[in-house]
C-alpha positions in Angstrom: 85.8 -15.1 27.4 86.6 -11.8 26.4 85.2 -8.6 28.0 84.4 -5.6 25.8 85.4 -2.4 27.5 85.1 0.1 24.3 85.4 0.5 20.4 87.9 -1.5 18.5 90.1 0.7 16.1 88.3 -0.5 13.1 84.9 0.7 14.6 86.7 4.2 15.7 87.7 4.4 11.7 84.5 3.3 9.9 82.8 6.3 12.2 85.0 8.6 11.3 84.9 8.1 7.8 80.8 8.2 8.2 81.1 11.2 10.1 83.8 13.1 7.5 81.4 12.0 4.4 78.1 13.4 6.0 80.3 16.8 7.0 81.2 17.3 3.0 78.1 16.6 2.3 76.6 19.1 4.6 79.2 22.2 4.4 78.5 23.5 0.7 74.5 23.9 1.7 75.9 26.1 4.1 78.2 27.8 1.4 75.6 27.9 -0.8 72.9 28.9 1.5 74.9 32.4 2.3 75.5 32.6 -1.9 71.8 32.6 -1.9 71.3 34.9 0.7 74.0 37.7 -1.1 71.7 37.5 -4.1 68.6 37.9 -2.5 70.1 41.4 -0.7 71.4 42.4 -4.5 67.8 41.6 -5.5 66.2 43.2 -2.2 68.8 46.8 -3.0 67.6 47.0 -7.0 63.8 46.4 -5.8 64.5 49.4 -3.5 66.3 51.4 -5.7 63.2 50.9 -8.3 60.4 52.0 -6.2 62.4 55.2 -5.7 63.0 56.2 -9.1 59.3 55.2 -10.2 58.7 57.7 -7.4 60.8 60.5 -8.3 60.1 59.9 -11.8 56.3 59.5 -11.0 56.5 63.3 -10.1 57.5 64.7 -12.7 55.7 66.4 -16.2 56.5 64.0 -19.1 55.2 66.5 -21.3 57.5 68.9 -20.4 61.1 66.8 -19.7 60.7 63.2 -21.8 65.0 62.2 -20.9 67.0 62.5 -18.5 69.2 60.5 -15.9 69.9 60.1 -12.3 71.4 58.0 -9.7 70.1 56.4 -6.6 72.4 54.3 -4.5 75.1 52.8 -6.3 73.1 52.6 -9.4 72.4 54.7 -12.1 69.3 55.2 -14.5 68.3 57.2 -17.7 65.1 57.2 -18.7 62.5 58.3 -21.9 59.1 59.4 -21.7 57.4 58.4 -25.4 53.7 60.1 -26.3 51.2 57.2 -27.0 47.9 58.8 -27.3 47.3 62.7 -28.8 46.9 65.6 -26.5 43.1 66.0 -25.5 41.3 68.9 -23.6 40.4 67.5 -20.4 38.5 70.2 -17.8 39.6 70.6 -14.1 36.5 72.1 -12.3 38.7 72.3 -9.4 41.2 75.1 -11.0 38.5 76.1 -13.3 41.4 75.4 -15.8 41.5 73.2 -19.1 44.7 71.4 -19.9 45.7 69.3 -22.9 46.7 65.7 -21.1 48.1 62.6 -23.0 49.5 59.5 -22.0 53.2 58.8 -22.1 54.7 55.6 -21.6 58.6 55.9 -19.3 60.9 53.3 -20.1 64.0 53.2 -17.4 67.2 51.4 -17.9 69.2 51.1 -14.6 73.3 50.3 -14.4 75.8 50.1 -12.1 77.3 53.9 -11.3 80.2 52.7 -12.3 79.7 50.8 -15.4 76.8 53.1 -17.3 77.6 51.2 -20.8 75.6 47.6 -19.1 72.0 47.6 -18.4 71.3 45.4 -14.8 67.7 45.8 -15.5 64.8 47.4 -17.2 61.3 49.0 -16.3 58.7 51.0 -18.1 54.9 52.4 -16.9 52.2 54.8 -17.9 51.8 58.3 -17.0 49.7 61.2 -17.4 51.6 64.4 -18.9 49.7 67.6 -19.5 50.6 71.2 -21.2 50.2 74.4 -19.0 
């Protein structure tokens, strides 16, 4: 009768070769977890980088300046204000003041600082302008 004190050599091998096939299985979700997680910072930075410019741009007359261009971050952006509706009196009772307002719609095209000639992405909203 013979006494089993451990794992034959075949038994070592056939686990290892589990254990090797499960690791290359498992290490490119890793690699492809931290791909994901670069994009989603790439994404996160160009949502950031919108809400500033809608906020700078937000600010500003579109009546008055309908181009111009900026940069914010790495990235750069030109934008175009376009008139949709007429100019229309409109009273402020605050100022005591009437000023012609229409609506213009801003279309932004943001690009890498350091390749203007390729749009990464695109926006575009309303906004009031007015004459003084």
């Amino acid at each position: 009768m013979r006494i089993n004190r451990g794992f034959g050599l075949i038994e070592v091998l056939v686990a290892s070769v589990i254990l090797v096939s499960l690791l290359a299985a498992v290490l490119p979700l890793f690699d492809a977890g931290n791909t994901q997680m670069q994009r989603v910072e790439q994404v996160e930075l160009l949502l950031s980088a919108k809400k500033r410019i809608y906020n700078r741009l937000a600010a500003l007359n579109p009546a008055q300046q309908n181009t111009g261009n900026g940069s914010d971050n790495g990235y750069g952006y030109r934008w175009l204000a376009e008139r949709k509706t007429e100019f229309r009196p409109q009273y402020a009772p605050e100022a005591n003041e009437v000023h012609d307002l229409a609506l213009f719609e801003v279309t932004v095209a943001i690009f890498q600082a350091d390749n203007p000639d390729k749009t990464i992405d695109s926006f575009s909203f309303n906004i009031i302008g007015w004459t003084e």
